[in-house]
C-alpha positions as a Markdown table, in Angstrom:
| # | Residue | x | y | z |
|---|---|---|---|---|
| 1 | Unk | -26.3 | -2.2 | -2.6 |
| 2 | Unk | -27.2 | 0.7 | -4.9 |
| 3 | Unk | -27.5 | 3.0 | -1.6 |
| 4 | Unk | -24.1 | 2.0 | -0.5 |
| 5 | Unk | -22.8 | 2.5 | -4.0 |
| 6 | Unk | -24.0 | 6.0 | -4.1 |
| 7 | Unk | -22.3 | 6.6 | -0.2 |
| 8 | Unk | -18.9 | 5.6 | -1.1 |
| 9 | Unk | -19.3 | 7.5 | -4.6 |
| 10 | Unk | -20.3 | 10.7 | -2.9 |
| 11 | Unk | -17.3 | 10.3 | 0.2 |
| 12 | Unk | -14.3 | 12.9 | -0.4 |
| 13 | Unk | -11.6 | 11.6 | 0.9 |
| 14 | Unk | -7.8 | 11.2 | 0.6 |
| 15 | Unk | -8.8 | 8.2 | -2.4 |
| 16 | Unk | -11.6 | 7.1 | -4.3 |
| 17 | Unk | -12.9 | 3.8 | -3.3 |
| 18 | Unk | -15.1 | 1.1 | -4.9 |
| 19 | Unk | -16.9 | -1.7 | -3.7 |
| 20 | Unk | -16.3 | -5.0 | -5.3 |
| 21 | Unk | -18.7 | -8.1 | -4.9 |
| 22 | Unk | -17.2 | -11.8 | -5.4 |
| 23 | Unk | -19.6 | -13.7 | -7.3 |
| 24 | Unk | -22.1 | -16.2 | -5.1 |
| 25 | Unk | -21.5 | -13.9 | -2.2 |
| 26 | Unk | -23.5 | -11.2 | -0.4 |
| 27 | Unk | -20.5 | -9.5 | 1.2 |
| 28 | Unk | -18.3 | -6.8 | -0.5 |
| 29 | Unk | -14.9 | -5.3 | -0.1 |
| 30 | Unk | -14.2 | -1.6 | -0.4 |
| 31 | Unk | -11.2 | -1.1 | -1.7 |
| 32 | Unk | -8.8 | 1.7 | -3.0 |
| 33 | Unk | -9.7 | 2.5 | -6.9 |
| 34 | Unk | -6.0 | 2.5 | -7.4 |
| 35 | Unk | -5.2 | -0.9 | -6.2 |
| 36 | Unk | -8.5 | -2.0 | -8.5 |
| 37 | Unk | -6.9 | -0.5 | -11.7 |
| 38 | Unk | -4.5 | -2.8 | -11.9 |
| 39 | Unk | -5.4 | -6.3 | -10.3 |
| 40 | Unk | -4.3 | -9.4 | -11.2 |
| 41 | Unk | -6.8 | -11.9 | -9.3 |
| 42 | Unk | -3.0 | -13.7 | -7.7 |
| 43 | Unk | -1.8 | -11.0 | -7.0 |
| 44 | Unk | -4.0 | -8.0 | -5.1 |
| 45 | Unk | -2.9 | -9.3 | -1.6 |
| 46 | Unk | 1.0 | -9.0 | -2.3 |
| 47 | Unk | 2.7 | -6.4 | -0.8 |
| 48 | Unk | 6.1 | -6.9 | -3.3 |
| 49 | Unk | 3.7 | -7.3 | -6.5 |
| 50 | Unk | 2.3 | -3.5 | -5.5 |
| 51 | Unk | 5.9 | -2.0 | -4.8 |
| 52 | Unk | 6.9 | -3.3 | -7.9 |
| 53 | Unk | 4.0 | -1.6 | -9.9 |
| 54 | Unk | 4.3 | 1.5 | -7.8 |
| 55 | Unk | 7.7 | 1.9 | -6.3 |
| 56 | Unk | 7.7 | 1.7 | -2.3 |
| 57 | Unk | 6.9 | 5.5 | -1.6 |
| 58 | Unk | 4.4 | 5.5 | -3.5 |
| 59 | Unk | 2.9 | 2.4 | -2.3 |
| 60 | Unk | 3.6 | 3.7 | 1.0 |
| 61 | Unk | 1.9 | 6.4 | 0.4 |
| 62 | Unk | -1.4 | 5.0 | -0.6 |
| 63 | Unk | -1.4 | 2.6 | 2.2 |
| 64 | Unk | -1.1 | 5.6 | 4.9 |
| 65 | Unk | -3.9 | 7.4 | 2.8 |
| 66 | Unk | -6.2 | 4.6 | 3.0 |
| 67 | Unk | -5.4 | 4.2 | 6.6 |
| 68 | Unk | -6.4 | 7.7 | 7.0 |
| 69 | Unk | -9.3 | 7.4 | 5.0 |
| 70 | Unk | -10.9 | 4.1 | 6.4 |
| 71 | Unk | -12.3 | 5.8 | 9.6 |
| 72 | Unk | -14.0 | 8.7 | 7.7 |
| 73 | Unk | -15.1 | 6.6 | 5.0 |
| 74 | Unk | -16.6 | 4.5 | 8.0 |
| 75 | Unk | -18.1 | 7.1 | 10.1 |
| 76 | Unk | -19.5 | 8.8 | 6.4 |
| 77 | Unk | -21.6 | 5.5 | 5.7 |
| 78 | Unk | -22.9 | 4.9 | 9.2 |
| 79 | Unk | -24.1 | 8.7 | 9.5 |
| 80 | Unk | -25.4 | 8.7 | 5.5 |
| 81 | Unk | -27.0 | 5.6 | 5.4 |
| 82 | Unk | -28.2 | 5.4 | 9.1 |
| 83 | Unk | -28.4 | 8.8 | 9.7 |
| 84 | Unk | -26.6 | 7.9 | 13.5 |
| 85 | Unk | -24.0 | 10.9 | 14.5 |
């Protein structure tokens, strides 16, 4: 995990991203740091609770950020980790 850690860490993108483990569970999620900040456990997957905290522009604009960042971020890990171009 410590490996991957480090990869996402090191990744420049539009947003910082963190990986978050759920207890009893080998998998992980990589989310935005932003949307980590300031989760409520009932509430990360609602769309009308992260306007609210936001405002929809902002929200918007995070969303298209990550959307831009999620190939990059992907393509970073695969060639930093498995050293495949």
């Amino acid at each position: 995990m410590s490996i991957l850690q480090n990869t996402v860490d090191q990744f420049k993108g539009n947003l910082v991203w963190l990986i978050i483990m759920k207890n009893g569970s080998e998998n992980c999620i990589l989310i935005p740091r932003v949307f980590k900040e300031l989760q409520f456990e009932n509430q990360f997957y609602k769309k009308d609770f992260w306007i609210k905290q936001f405002g929809e522009n902002i929200y918007k604009r995070y969303v298209d950020a990550a959307i831009e960042d999620i190939p990059e971020l992907a393509e970073y890990i695969k060639t930093t980790i498995l050293n495949v171009s």
